[in-house]
C-alpha positions as CSV (number, residue, x, y, z in Angstrom):
1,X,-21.4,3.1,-7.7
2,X,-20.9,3.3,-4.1
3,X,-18.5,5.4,-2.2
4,X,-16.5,2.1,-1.2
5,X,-16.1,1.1,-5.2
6,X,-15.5,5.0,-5.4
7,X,-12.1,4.8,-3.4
8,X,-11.0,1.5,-4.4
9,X,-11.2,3.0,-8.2
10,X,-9.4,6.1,-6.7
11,X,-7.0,4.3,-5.2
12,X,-6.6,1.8,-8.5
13,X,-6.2,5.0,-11.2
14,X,-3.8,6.5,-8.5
15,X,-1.5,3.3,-8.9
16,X,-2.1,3.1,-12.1
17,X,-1.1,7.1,-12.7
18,X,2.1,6.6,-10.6
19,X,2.9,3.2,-12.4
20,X,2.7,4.7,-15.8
21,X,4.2,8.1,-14.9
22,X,7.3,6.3,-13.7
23,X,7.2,3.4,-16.7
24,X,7.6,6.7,-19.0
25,X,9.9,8.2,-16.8
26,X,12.3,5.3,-16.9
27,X,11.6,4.3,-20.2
28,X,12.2,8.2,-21.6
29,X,15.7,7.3,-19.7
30,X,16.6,4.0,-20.6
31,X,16.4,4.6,-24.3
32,X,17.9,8.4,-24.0
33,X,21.3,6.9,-22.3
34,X,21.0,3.7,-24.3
35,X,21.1,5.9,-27.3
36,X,23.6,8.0,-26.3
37,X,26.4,5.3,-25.3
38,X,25.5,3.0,-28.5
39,X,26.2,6.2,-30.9
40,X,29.3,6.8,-29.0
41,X,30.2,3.3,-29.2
42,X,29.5,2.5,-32.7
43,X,31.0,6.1,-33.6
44,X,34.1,5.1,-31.6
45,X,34.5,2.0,-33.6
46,X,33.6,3.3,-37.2
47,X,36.5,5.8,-36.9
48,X,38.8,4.0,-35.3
49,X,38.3,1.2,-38.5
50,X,38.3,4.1,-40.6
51,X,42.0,5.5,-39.4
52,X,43.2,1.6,-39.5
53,X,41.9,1.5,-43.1
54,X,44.0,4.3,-43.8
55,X,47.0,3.9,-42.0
56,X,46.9,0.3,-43.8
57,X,46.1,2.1,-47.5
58,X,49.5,4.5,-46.7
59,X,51.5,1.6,-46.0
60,X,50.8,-0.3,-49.0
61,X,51.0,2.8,-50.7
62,X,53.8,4.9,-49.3
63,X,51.2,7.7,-50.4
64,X,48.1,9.6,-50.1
65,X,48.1,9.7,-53.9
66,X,44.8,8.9,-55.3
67,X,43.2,8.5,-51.7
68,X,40.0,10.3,-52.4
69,X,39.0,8.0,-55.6
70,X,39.3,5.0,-53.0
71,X,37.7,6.6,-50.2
72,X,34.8,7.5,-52.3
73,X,34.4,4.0,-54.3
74,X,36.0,1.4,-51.8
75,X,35.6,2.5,-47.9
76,X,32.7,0.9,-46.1
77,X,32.3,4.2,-44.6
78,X,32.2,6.3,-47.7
79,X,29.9,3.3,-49.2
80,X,27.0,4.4,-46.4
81,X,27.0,8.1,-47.1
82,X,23.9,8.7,-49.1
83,X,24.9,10.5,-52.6
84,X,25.2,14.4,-52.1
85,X,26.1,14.9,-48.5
86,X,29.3,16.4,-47.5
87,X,32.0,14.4,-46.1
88,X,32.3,13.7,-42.5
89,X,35.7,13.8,-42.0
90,X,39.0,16.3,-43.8
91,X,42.2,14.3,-44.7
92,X,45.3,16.2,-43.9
93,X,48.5,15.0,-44.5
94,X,51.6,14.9,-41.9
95,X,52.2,18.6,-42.3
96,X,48.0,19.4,-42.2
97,X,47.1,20.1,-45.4
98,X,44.1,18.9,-46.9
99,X,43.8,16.1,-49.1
100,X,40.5,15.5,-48.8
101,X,38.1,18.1,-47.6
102,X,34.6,19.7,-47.0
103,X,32.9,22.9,-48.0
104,X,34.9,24.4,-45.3
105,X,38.1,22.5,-45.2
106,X,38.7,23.2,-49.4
107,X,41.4,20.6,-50.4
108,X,45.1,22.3,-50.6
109,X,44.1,24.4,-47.3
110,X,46.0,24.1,-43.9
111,X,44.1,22.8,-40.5
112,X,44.6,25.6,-37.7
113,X,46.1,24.9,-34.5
114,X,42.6,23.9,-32.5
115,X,41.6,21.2,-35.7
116,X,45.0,20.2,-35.3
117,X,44.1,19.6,-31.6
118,X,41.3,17.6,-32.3
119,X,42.7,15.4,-34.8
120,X,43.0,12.0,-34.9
121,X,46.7,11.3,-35.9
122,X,47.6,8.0,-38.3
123,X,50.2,6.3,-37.6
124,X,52.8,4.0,-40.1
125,X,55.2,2.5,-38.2
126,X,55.5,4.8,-35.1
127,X,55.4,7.4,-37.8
128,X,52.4,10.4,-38.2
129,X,51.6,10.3,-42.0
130,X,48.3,12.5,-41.2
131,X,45.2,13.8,-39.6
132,X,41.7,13.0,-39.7
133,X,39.2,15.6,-38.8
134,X,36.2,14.3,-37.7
135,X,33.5,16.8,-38.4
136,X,30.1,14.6,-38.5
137,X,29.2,11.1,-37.3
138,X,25.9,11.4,-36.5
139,X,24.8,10.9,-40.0
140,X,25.8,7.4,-39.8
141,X,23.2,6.7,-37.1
142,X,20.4,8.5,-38.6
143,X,20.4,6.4,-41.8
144,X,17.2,4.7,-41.7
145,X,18.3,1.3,-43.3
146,X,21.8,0.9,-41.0
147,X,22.0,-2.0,-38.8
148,X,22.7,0.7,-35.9
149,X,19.2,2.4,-36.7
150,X,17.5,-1.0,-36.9
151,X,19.1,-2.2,-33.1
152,X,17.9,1.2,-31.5
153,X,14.2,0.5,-33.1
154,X,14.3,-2.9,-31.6
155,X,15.7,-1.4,-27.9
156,X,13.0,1.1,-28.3
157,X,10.4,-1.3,-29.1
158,X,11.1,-3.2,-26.1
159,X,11.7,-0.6,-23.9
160,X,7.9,0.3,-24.2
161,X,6.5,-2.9,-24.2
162,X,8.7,-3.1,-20.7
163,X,7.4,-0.2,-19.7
164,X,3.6,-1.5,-20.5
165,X,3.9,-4.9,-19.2
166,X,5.7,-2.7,-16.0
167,X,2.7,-0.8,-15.9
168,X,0.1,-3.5,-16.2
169,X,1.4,-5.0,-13.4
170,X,1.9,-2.6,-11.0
171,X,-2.2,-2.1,-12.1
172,X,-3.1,-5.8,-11.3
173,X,-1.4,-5.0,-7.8
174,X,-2.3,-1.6,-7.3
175,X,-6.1,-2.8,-7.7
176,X,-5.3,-5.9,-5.4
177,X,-3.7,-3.3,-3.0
178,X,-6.2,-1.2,-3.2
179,X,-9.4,-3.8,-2.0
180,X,-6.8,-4.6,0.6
181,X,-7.3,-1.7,1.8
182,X,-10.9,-1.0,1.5
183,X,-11.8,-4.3,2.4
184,X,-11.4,-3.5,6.0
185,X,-12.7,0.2,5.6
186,X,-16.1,-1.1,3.9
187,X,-16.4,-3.6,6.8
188,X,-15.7,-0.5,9.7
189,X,-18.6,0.9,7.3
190,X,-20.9,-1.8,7.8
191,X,-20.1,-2.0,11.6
192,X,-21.1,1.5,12.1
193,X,-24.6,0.9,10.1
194,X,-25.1,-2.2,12.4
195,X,-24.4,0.0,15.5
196,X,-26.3,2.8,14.2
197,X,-29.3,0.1,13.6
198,X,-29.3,-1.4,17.7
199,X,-26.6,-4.3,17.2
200,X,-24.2,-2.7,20.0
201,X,-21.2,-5.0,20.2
202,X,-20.8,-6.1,16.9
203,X,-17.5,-6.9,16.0
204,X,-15.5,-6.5,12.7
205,X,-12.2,-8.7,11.6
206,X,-8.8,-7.8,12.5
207,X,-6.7,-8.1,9.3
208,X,-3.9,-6.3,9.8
209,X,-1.4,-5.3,12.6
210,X,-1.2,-1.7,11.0
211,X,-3.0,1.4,11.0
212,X,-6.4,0.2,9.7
213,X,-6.0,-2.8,12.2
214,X,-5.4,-0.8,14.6
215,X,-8.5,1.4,13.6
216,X,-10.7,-2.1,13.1
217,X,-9.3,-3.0,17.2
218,X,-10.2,0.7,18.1
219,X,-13.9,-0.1,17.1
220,X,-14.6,-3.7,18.5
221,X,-13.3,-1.7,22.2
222,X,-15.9,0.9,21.2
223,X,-18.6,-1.4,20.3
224,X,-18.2,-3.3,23.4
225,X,-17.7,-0.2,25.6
226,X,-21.2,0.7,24.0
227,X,-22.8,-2.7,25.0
228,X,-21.4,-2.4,28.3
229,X,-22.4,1.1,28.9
230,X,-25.8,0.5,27.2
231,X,-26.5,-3.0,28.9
232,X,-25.2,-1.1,32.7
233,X,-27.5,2.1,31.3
234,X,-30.7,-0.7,31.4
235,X,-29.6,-1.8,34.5
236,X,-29.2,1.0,36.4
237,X,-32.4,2.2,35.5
238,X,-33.9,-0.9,36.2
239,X,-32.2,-1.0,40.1
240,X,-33.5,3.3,40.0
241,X,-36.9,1.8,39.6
242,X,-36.7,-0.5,42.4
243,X,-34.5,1.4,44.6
244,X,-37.3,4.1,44.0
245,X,-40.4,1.4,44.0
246,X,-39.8,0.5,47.3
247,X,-39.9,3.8,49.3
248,X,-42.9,4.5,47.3
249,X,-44.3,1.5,47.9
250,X,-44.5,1.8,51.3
251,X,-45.4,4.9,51.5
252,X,-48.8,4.9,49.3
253,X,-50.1,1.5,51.3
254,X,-49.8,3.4,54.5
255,X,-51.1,6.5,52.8
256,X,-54.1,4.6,51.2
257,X,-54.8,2.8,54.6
258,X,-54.9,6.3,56.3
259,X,-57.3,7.8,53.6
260,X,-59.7,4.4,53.9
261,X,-59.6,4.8,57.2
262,X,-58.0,1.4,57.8
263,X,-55.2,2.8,60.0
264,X,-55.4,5.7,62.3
265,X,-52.2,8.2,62.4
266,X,-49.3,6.9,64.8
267,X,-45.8,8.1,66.0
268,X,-45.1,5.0,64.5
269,X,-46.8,5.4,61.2
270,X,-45.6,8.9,60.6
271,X,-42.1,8.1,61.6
272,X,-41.8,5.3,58.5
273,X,-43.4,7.7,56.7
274,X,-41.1,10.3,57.2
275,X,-38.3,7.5,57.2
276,X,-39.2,6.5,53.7
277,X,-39.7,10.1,52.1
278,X,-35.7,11.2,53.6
279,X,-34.7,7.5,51.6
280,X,-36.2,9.2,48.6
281,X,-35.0,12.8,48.8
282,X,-31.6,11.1,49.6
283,X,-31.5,8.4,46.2
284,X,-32.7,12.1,44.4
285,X,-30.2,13.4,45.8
286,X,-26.8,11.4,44.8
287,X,-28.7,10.6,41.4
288,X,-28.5,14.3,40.9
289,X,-24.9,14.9,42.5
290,X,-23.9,11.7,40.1
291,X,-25.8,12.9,36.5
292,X,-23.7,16.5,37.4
293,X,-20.6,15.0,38.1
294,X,-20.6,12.4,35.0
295,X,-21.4,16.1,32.7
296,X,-18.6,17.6,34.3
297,X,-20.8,20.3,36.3
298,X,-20.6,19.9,39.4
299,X,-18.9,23.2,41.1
300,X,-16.3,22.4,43.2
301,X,-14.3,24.7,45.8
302,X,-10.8,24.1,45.4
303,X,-8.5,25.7,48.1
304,X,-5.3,24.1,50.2
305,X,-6.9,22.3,52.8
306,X,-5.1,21.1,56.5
307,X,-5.4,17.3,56.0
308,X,-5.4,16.2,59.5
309,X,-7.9,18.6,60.5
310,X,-10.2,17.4,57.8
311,X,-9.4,13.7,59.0
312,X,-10.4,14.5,62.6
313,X,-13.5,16.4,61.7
314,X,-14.7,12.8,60.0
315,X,-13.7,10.6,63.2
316,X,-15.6,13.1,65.6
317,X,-18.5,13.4,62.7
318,X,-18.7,8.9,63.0
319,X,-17.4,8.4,66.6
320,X,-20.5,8.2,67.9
321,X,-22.0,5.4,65.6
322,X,-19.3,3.7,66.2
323,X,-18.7,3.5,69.6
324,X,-22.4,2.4,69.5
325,X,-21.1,-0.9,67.8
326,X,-17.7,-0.7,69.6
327,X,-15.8,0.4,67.2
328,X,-12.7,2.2,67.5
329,X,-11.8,5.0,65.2
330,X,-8.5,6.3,65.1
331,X,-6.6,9.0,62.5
332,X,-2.9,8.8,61.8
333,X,-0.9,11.0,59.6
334,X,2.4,12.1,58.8
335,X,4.0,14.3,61.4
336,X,4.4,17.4,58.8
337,X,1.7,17.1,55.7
338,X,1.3,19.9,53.4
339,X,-1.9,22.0,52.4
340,X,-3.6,19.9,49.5
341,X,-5.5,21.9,47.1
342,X,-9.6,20.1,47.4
343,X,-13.1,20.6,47.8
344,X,-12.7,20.1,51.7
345,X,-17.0,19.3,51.7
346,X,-16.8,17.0,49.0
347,X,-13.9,14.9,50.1
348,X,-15.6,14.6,53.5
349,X,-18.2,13.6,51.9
350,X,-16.1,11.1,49.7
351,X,-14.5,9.6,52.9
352,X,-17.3,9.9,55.3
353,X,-19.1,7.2,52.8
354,X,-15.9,5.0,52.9
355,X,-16.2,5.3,57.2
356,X,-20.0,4.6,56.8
357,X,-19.4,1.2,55.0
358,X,-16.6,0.4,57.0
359,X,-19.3,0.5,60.0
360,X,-21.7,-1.3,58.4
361,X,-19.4,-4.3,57.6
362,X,-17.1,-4.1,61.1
363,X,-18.2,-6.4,63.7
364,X,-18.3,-5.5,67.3
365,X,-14.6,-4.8,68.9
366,X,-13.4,-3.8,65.5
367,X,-11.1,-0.8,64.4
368,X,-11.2,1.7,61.6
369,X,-8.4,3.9,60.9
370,X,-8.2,7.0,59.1
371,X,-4.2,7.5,57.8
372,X,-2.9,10.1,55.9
373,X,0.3,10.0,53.6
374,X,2.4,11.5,51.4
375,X,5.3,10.3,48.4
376,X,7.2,13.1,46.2
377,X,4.0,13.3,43.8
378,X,0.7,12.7,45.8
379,X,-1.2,12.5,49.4
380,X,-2.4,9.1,50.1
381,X,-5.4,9.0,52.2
382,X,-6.6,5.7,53.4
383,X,-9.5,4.1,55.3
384,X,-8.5,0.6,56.6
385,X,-10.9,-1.5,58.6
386,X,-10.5,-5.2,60.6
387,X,-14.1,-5.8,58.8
388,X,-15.3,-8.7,57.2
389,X,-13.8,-7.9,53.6
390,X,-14.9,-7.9,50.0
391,X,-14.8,-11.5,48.1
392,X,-12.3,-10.9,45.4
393,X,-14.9,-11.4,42.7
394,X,-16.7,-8.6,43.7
395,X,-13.9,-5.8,43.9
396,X,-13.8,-5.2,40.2
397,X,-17.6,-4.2,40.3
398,X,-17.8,-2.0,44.0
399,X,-17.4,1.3,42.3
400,X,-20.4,0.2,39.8
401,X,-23.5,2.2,40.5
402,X,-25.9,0.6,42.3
403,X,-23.5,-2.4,43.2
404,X,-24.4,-3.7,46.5
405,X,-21.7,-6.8,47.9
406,X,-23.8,-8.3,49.6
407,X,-27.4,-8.9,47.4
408,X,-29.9,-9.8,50.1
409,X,-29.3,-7.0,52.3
410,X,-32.4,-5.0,52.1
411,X,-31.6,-1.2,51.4
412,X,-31.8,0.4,54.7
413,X,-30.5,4.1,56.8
414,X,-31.3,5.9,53.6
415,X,-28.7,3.8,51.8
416,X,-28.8,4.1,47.6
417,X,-26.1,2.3,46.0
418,X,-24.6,4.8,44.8
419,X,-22.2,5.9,47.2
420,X,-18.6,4.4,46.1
421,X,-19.7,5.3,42.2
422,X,-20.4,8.9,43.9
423,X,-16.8,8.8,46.0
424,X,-15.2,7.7,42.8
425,X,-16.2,10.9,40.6
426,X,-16.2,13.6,43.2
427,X,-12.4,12.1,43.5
428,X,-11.7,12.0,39.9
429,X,-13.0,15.6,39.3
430,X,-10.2,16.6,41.5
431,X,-7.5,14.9,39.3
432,X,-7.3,11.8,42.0
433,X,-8.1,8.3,41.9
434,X,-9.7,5.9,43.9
435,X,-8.8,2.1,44.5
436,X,-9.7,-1.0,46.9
437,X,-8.2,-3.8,48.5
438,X,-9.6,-6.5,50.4
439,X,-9.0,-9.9,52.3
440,X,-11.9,-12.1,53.6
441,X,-12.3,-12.2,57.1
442,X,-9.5,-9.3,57.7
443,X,-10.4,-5.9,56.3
444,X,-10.1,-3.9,53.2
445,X,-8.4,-0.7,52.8
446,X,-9.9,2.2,50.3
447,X,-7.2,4.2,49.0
448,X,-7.6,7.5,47.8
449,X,-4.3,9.4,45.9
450,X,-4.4,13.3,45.4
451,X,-2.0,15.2,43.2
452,X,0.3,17.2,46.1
453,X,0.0,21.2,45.7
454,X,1.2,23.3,48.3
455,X,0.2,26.9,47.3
């Protein structure tokens, strides 16, 4: 038996337990209070025929004389009571004495005042011509041939089969319930094996809208989260192999050609060299600053920072590249702006790679601007250029590692493709977040949001 069979049978015997625990519970009762009333109810009637039987005897009669004879021969209710047993009842007359009594009520004795109490007067004619003590019913009820005894048998009787048919079908339906339930739960089961075996992205059916459904739609978004991550895990090391193939590349032809003697040492030659080995040190680099902030180990130096100064220290850091391409660079912030709690090295970092794109992809006569805000909850810092944009099938993807807008540019100035996917992590290890917007042929504008926190 498999564990799946195992907790639909679970499941099945703990319907069935509850079913039949309250089946007996109800049936227990059902018959307890239907017993109850009935003998109250056919009690209730037998005596109150048995008092008309004798108020009707005294009237013919005028009498009690000879009442016992006829009580004993001629009452139905005297006719059930089995030979032997005591009466159930004492006759008194008007004044209380007994006329016809029990071993405890001896005829010619008086009722006290509590029997009187509980006596059942009968009446002639508006008249009280005597008492009737009721002392035991329940014999009638017990007799095993009365109609009474045969009608609770029958209730009883289908009480339980009630109770059984109850049961059996809250078992059909518990057991239906219960693959409903599993159903899903074996096919999560199955999912998970096909993961575990290479299928990433396998899917399972949504059946429900409740917790299992939700628990079914929790792992198709993990499954594909797995393909993505796996399928963007193949790629990036695919682009790490040709980002890294091509440095090396061009370093071991030159350094073959220099050990066969082909080429003699240049300037020139050692230059590229040199030029291709920084390229290398640099992808090692942010591949290394990447790999410690996705594990959540890279050590950072929090402390409030002066915002504008750190603004200004990036324009005079780019000004000169960019008044090489004549571009202008200008920072604008909020007259008063409060000391922000960041690494001060890592966010220039962070914005000195949004500046360096902005360069590469701002024509001649251009402008970038540096600007610096704030709202009740967070510093804005934004880097806004007159550039030739992002198309807006790309902006989903310019944070992805090793992303690169524009395909057939050739990786050049010790460029990796990693740098937005770097700037988005170092900003999200300080508890910010990152976001673009572009327009073609006007600009786009990196916005960078940091929690405010002026101690």
């Amino acid at each position: 038996m498999t564990p799946m069979r195992s907790l639909t049978l679970k499941l099945t015997l703990a319907f069935l337990l509850v079913a039949l625990l309250g089946a007996m519970l109800v049936a227990g009762f059902v018959s307890a209070r239907l017993q109850a009333e009935f003998n109250r109810f056919v009690l209730n009637r037998i005596q109150n025929d048995f008092i008309t039987t004798l108020a009707d005897y005294y009237e013919s009669n005028q009498s009690w004389n000879n009442i016992a004879n006829v009580v004993a021969h001629n009452l139905r209710i005297k006719r059930r009571l089995p030979g032997g047993a005591p009466n159930p009842f004492v006759l008194a007359d008007a004044r209380g004495e007994v006329i016809i009594g029990d071993p405890r009520h001896p005829v010619g004795s008086q009722l006290n005042r509590v029997e009187r109490g509980r006596s059942v007067p009968v009446s002639v004619n508006d008249k009280v011509v005597g008492r009737v003590l009721f002392t035991d019913g329940a014999w009638m009820l017990r007799l095993p041939q009365s109609l009474e005894a045969q009608f609770l048998a029958q209730m009883r009787r289908a009480t339980i089969l009630g109770a059984l048919g109850a049961t059996l079908i809250a078992l059909v339906f518990g057991a239906f319930l219960a693959y409903t339930i599993t159903r899903p739960v074996r096919e999560l089961k199955t999912g998970t094996e096909m993961i575990a075996r290479g299928r990433l992205g396998y899917q399972v059916d949504v059946r429900s809208k409740d917790e299992i459904g939700n628990l079914a739609e929790s792992f198709n978004q993990m499954s594909i989260e797995l393909a993505h991550a796996s399928k963007m895990r193949r790629q990036m090391t695919a682009d790490i192999a040709h980002d890294l193939r091509t440095p090396l590349s061009v370093i071991l032809g030159y350094a073959e050609a220099l050990h066969d003697g082909k080429l003699q040492g240049t300037p020139d030659i050692y230059g590229i060299l040199h030029s291709e080995a920084l390229h290398l040190q640099h992808l090692i680099d942010d591949l290394r600053t990447l790999s410690l902030a996705d594990a959540g180990e890279l050590s950072l130096d929090i402390r409030p920072t002066d915002v504008s100064a750190l603004l200004q220290r990036v324009a005079a850091a780019y000004r000169p590249a960019a008044a090489e391409k004549s571009i202008n660079i200008q920072v604008e912030t909020a007259p008063v702006l409060p000391a922000v709690r960041m690494d001060a090295e890592r966010m220039m970092q962070v914005l000195g790679n949004l500046v360096s794109n902005a360069l590469r992809h701002t024509p001649a006569g251009g402008m970038i601007r540096l600007i610096a805000t704030t709202d009740a909850q967070s510093l804005r810092l934004r880097v806004q250029d007159t550039g030739t944009g992002i198309p807006p099938e790309a902006l989903p993807f310019v944070f992805a590692r090793f992303y690169r807008v524009d395909l057939s540019r050739r990786v050049d100035e010790g460029e990796s493709g990693l740098g937005l996917a770097i700037a988005k992590s170092l900003v999200e290890l300080q508890q910010g977040s990152i976001s673009v917007s572009s327009e073609l042929g006007k600009g786009t504008v990196f916005e960078i949001q940091l929690p405010l926190d002026s101690a």
